[in-house]
N, C-alpha and C positions, 0 to 999 in steps of 0.2 A: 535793409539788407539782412539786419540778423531775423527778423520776423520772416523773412523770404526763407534761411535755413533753415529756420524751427519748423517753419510745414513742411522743408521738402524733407526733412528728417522723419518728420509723423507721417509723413507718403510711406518713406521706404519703409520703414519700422512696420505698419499696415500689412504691404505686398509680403513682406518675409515672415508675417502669423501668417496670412492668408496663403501663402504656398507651403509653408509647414503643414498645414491643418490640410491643403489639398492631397498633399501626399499621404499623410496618415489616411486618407480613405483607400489609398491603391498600394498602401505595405503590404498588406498579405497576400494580395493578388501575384505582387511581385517577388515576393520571397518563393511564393512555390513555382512562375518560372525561372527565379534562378536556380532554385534546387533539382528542377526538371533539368536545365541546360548543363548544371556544372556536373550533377549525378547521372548520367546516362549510361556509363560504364557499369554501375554497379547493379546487384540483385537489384528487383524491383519488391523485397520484400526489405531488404535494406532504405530504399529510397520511399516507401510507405512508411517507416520507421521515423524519415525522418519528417515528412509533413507534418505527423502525428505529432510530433515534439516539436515544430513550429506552430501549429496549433493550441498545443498545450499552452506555450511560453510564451502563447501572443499578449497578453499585456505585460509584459516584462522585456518582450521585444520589442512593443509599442511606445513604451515611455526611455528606453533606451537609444529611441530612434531619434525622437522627442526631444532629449537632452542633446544628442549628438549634432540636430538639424540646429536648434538654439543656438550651441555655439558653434558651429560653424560660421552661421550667418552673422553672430555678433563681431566674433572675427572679421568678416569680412566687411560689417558696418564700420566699425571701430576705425578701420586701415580708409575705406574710402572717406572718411567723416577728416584723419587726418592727411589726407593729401589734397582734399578743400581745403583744410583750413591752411594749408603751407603754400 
């Protein structure tokens, strides 16, 4: 039984790099429609300002995401790992 946990552990542990690392391919696709969606009120010399500066800070948006996606999903191993084992 515990060697049954230990792989479905290394399952999940897998799937949550492997969709971290998915999603880092489609961040910046997504940052600029949300900046499209949320900005559409404003000048469009305003909203070229700000792609510009998500472009600029995309590796510092990229490893922020990065950290942020980690633990989330730790969090959320952590909690499902103890409501197995309780």
């Amino acid at each position: 039984m515990g060697l049954l946990l230990t792989v479905f552990f290394i399952v999940l542990e897998g799937l949550m790099v492997g969709l971290i690392i998915l999603s880092y391919s489609f961040q910046y696709m997504l940052e600029r429609i949300t900046a499209q969606i949320s900005l559409f009120w404003v000048d469009k010399t305003d909203l070229l300002l700000t792609l510009k500066n998500l472009s600029t800070h995309r590796f510092k948006n990229r490893r922020s995401s990065i950290i942020y996606a980690l633990s989330v999903s730790f969090m959320i191993f952590v909690s499902s790992s103890v409501e197995l084992q309780l």
